[in-house]
N, C-alpha and C positions, 0 to 999 in steps of 0.2 A: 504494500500500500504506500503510496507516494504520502511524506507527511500534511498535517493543516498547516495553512496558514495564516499569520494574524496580523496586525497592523499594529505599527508605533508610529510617534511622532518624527516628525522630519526631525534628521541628527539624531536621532536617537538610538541609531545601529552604528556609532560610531567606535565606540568601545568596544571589548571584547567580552564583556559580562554585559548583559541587556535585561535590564529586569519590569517585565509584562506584568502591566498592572491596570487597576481600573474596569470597566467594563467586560476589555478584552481579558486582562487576567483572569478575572470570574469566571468570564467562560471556559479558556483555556485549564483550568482548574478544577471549574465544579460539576461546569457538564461534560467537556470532555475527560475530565477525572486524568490527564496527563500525569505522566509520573517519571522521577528521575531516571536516566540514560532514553528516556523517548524524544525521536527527534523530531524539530519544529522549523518552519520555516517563518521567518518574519519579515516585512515589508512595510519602508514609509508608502506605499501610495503610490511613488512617483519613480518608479523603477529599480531602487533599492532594494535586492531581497538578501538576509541572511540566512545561513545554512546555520541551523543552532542545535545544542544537544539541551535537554533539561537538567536543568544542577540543584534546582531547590524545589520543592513546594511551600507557600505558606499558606498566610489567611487571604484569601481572595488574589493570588497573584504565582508570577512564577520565575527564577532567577536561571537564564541561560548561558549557555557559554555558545559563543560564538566561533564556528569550527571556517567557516568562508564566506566570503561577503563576495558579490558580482553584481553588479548594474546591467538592467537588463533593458535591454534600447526602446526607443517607442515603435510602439508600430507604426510600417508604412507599407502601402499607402494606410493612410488615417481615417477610419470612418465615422462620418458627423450625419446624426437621423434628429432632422427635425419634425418634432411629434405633436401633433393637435392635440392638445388636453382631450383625452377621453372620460368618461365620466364613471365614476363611483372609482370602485380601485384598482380597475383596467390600465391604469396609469401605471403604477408601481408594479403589475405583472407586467407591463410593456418593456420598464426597466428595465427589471428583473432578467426576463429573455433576452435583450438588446446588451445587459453587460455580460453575461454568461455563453454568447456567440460570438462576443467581440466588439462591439461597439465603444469606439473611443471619447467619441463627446455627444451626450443628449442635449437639444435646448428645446422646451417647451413651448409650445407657439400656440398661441390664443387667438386662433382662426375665427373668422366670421359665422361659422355655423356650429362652431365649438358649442354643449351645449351648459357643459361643465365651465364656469367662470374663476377665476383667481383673480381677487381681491383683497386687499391691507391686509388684515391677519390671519384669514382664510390662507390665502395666496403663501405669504410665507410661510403658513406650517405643512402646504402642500409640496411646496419646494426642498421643503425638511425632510420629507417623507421621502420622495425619488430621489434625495442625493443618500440618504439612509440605508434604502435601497441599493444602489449602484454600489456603497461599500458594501454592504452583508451581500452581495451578490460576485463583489471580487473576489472577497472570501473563499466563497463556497466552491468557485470556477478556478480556485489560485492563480490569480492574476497579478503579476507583481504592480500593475498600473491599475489605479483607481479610476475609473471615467469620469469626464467633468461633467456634470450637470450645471447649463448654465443659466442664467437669471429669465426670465417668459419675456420672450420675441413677441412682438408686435411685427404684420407684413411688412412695413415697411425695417424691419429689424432683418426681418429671412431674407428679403431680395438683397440686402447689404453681404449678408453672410455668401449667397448663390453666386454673386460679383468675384468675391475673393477665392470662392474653390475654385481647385484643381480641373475636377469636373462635377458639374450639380445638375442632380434628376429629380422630375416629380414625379411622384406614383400615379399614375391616368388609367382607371381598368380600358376604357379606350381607345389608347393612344399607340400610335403607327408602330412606334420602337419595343421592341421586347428588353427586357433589362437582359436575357440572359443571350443576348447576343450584341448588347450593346458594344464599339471598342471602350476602354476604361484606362487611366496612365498606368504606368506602374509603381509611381510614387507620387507624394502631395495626398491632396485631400479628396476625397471623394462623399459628394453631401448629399444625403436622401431627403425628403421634403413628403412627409408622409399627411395624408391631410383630414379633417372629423369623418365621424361617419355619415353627416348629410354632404360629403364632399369637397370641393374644393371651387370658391365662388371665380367665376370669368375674369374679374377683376383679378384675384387672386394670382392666376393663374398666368393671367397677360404679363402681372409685374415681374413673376417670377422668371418668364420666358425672355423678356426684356433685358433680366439682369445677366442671362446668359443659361438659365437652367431647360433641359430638355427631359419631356413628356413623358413615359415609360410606361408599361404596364408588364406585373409580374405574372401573371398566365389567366388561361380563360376564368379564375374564379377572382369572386370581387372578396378580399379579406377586412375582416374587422380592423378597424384603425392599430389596434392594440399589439393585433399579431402580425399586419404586415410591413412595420419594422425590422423585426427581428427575421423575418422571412427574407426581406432586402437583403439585409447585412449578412444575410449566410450564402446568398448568391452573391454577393459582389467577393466575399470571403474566399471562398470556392473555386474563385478566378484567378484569385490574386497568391502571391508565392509565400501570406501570411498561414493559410491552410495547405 
């Protein structure tokens, strides 16, 4: 069995004793009941992972030694799925799938036919949840990189982001181009633009085509907003020399 994974703070795998504490130690302790010489793997987030042995148990925590440290590069090309707020907690299973297949950066986008809304404190503890998410979901996939989830896009936010990719697609059940024949770079960013489930308004669509993104559809069935992220990112994956 390949070991867990858990997460420390940035610099905080720089010494060769690391002592996992908090949240993470609890877990690492009480529910996976870890025990000295069991080996653990730990990670800031951002491509730091340590190869560690366990050397202590305590109260809610756990003291490693650190046997190898490697920095593990970012992926390229990079995949950015921007996601129509879905509603109730199809959000955070969207996550959830979209970090555990690979997806590098989520940003939220508050579509016009969205029907789910983020708003003042609503909004941020929605936002808390999908980036919550995207960690207990690197976790579990052991991913030394955390995906960012970034702050809710307004259109005129997504056609900025479709400008600066690599190469940027919309999901169109529709539309002329198949993703799984589209050509694709082999490095830079590659940004999906997934949109609610009453679709993606004209207007919408014109800015995003304007800013340079093209049309796509992932095969004859029309997917739920929630899972045809994660369905993208595993084709575009698929292609590329990251899979």
């Amino acid at each position: 069995m390949q070991p867990p994974v858990f997460f420390a703070d940035a610099g905080g795998l720089d010494t060769d004793v690391v002592v996992l504490s908090g949240p993470e130690g609890r877990h690492a302790a009480t529910v996976r009941r870890l025990r000295p010489g069991e080996r653990v793997d730990v990670s800031d987030g951002a491509g730091c992972l340590a190869e560690c042995v366990v050397a202590a148990v305590g109260n809610g925590g756990l003291e490693l030694t650190v046997h190898a440290r490697r920095q593990v590069p970012h992926p390229d090309p990079a995949i950015t799925v921007v996601q129509a707020i879905p509603k109730g907690d199809r959000g955070e299973l969207a996550v959830e799938e979209m970090t555990e297949v690979g997806v590098d950066r989520i940003v939220p986008w508050a579509a016009a036919r969205c029907v789910a809304v983020w708003q003042g404190a609503r909004g941020e503890r929605s936002l808390a949840k999908w980036r919550l998410t995207a960690r207990e979901a690197a976790k579990q996939s052991r991913r030394a990189w955390i995906p960012e989830v970034a702050p809710l896009a307004a259109a005129d936010d997504v056609a900025r982001l479709v400008a600066k990719a690599d190469c940027a697609l919309v999901l169109e059940p529709g539309a002329d181009e198949s993703l799984s024949r589209l050509p694709l770079p082999n490095s830079g960013e590659v940004l999906v633009v997934v949109g609610p489930e009453g679709g993606i308004t004209p207007a919408e669509i014109a800015a995003f085509r304007a800013a340079g993104a093209t049309a796509v559809r992932l095969g004859p069935n029309v997917l739920r907003t929630s899972t045809a992220g994660p369905v993208a990112a595993a084709i575009l994956l698929s292609r590329s020399a990251r899979w």
